[in-house]
C-alpha positions as CSV (number, residue, x, y, z in Angstrom):
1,X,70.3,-13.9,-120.8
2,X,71.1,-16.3,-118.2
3,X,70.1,-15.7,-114.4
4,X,68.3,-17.9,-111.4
5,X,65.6,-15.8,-111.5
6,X,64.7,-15.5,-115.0
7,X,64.9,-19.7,-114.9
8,X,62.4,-19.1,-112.0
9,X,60.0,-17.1,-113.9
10,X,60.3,-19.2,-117.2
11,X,59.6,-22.0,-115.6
12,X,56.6,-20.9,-113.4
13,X,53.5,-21.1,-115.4
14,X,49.8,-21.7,-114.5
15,X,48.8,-25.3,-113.9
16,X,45.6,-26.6,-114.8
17,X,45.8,-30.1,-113.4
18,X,46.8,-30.7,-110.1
19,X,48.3,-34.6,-108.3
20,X,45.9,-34.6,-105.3
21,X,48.6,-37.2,-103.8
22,X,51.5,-34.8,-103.8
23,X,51.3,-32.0,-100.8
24,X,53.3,-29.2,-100.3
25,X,55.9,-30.0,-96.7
26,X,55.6,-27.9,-93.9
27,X,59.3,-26.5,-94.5
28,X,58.0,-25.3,-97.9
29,X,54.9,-23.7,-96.2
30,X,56.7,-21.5,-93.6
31,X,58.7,-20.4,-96.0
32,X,55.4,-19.3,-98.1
33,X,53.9,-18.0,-95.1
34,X,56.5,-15.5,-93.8
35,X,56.8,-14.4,-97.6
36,X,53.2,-13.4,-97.3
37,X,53.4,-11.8,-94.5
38,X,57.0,-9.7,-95.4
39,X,55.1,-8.3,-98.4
40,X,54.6,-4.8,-99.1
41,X,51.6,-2.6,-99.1
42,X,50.7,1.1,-99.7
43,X,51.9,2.6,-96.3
44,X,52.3,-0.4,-94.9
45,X,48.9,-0.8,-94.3
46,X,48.5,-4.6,-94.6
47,X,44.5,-4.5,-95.1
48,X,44.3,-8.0,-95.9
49,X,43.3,-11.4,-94.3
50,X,45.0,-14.2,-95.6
51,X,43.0,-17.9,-95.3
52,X,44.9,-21.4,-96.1
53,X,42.5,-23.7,-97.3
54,X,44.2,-27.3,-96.0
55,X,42.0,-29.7,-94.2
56,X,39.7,-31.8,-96.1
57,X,36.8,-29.8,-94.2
58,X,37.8,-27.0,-95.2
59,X,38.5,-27.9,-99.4
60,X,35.0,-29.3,-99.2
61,X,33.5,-25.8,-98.5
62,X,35.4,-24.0,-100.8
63,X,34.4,-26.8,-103.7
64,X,30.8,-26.0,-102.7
65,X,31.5,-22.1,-103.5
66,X,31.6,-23.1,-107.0
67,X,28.0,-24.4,-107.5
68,X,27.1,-21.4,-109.6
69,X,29.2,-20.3,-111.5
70,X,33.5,-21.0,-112.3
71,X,33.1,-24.5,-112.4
72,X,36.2,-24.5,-114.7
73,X,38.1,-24.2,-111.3
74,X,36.4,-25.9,-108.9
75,X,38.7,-29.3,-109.4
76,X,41.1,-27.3,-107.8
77,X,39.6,-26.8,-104.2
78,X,40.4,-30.6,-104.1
79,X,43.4,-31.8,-106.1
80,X,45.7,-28.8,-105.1
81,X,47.6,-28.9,-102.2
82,X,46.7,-25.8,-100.6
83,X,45.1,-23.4,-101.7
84,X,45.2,-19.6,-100.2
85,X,42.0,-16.8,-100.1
86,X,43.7,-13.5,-100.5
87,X,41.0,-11.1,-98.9
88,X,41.1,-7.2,-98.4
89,X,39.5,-5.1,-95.9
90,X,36.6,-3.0,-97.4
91,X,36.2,-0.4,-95.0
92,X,39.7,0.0,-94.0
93,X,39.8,2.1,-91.3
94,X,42.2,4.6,-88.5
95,X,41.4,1.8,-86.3
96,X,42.6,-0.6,-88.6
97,X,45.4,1.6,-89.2
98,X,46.5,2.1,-85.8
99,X,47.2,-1.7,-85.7
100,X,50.4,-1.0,-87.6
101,X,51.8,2.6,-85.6
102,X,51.3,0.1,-82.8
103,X,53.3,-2.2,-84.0
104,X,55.8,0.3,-85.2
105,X,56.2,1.4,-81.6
106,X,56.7,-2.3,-80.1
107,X,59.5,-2.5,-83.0
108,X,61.3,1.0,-82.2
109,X,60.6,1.8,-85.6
110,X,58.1,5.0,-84.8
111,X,59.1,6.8,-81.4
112,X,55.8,6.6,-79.2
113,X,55.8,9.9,-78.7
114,X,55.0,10.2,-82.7
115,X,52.4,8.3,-83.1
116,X,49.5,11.2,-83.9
117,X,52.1,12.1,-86.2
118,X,52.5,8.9,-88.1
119,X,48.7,9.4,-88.8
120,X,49.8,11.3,-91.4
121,X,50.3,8.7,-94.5
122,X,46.5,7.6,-93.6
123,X,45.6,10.4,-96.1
124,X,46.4,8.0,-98.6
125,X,43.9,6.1,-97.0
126,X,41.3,8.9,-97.4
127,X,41.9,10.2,-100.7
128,X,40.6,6.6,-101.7
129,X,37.5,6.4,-99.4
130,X,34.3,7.5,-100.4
131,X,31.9,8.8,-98.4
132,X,30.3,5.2,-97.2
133,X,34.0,4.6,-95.9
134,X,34.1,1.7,-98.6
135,X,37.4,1.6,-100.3
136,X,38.0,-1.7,-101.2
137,X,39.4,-0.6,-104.8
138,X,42.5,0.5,-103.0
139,X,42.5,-2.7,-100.3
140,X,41.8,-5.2,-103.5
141,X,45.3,-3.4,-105.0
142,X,47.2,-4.2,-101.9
143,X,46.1,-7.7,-102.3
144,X,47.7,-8.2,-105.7
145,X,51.0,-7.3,-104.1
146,X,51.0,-9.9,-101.7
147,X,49.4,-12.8,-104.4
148,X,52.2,-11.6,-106.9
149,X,54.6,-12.0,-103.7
150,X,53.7,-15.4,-103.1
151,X,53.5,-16.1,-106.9
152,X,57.3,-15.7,-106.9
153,X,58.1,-17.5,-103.8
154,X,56.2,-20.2,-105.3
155,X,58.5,-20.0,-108.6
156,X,61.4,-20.7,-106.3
157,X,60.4,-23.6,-104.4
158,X,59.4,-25.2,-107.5
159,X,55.9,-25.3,-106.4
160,X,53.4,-24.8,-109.0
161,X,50.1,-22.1,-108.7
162,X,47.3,-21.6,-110.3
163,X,45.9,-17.7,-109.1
164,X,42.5,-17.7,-109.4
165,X,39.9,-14.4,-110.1
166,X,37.5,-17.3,-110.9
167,X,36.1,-17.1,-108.0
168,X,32.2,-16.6,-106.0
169,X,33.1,-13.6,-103.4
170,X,29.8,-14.4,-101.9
171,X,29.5,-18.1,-101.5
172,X,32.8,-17.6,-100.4
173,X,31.9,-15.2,-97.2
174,X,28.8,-17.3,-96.9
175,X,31.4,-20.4,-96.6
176,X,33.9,-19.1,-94.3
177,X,32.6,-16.8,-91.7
178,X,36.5,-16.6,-90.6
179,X,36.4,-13.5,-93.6
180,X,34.1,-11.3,-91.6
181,X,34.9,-7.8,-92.9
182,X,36.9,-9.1,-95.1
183,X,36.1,-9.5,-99.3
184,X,37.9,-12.6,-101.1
185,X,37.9,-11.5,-105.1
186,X,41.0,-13.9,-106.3
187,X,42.7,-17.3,-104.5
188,X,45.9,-19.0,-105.5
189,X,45.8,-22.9,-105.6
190,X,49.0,-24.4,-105.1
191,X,50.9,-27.9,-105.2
192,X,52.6,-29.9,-107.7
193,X,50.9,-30.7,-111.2
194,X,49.9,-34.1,-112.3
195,X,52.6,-34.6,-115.7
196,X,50.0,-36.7,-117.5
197,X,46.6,-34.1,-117.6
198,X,48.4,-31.0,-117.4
199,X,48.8,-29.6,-121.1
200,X,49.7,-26.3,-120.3
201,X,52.9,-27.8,-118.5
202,X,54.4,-28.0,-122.0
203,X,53.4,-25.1,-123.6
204,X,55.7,-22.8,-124.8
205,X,55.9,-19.6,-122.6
206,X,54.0,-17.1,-124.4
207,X,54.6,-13.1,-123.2
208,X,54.9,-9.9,-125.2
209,X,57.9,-8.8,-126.3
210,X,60.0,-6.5,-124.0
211,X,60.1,-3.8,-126.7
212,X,56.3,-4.0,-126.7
213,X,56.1,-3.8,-123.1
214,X,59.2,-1.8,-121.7
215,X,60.2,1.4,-123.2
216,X,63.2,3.4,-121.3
217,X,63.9,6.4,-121.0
């Protein structure tokens, strides 16, 4: 089977060795950037912060994050490109909702006099809430959306990604106060990979068989 996509995807994989010379043009990163932002989330909510990690400043703090532990990944923070903190809200809230039926109203998309009404899909909201308003299981999934997003993006610009759970939440929010209310689990280095350290470059592509993974029916 033969399709652009499906080259897309075959060829993406995830690099382990990264050419600090090479960075990623500003053309390319727009287009990243509004693909992050166009993603989808569980009504719409959008309970995520997104940080780009591009000055030398700011590599240098997230390299110190991984004094602990997750070492493995810390020669990222300096060789990629760019590299992005996908954070979610913990505490999502109405207020935090609100943000959006306001914008839905500045759009025409939601008639202002609606807007009470549009509350309504924040019972998804609640239904995964407990009773210290934390629900940062459900935020976290909403994440993932947006990281696979940009994962795909990434596939057709030819730019290569490393996604990264590997990562010290803590030192992180100690590092960058920007993430205030905000909890970074996973980051996504990105950039092009140096040909002569990266093994995994020519691996074969190793997934499960579609019969194993996709029944229809």
């Amino acid at each position: 089977m033969s399709h652009p996509i499906l080259t897309e995807l075959n060829h993406r994989y995830t690099a382990k060795h990264y050419d600090a010379s090479k960075r990623i043009p500003q053309t390319d990163l727009d287009i990243i950037y509004e693909a992050i932002r166009l993603s989808p989330s569980s009504i719409n909510s959008q309970p995520w912060k997104i940080l780009v990690i591009e000055s030398d400043e700011a590599k240098q703090r997230f390299h110190d994050t991984f004094k602990n532990k997750f070492q493995f990944n810390q020669k990222h923070a300096k060789t990629a490109s760019h590299t992005i903190l996908f954070a979610h809200k913990t505490h999502y809230s109405r207020t935090d909702y609100e943000h959006v039926i306001d914008t839905d109203i500045a759009l025409g998309r939601t008639p202002a006099e609606n807007k009470e009404q549009a509350f309504g899909a924040f019972a998804f909201v609640d239904m995964n809430t407990n009773d210290a308003g934390n629900n940062a299981a459900w935020t976290k999934s909403q994440v993932y959306i947006a990281l696979g997003n940009t994962m795909n993006a990434l596939a057709r610009l030819n730019i290569d990604s490393t996604p990264m759970e590997g990562i010290d939440h803590e030192l992180i929010s100690d590092a960058f106060p920007e993430l205030e209310g905000y909890q970074c689990d996973v980051a996504l280095a990105m950039g092009y990979h140096d040909a002569a350290e990266d093994y995994n470059a020519a691996l074969p592509k190793s997934r499960l068989s579609v019969e194993r993974v996709l029944t229809v029916l």
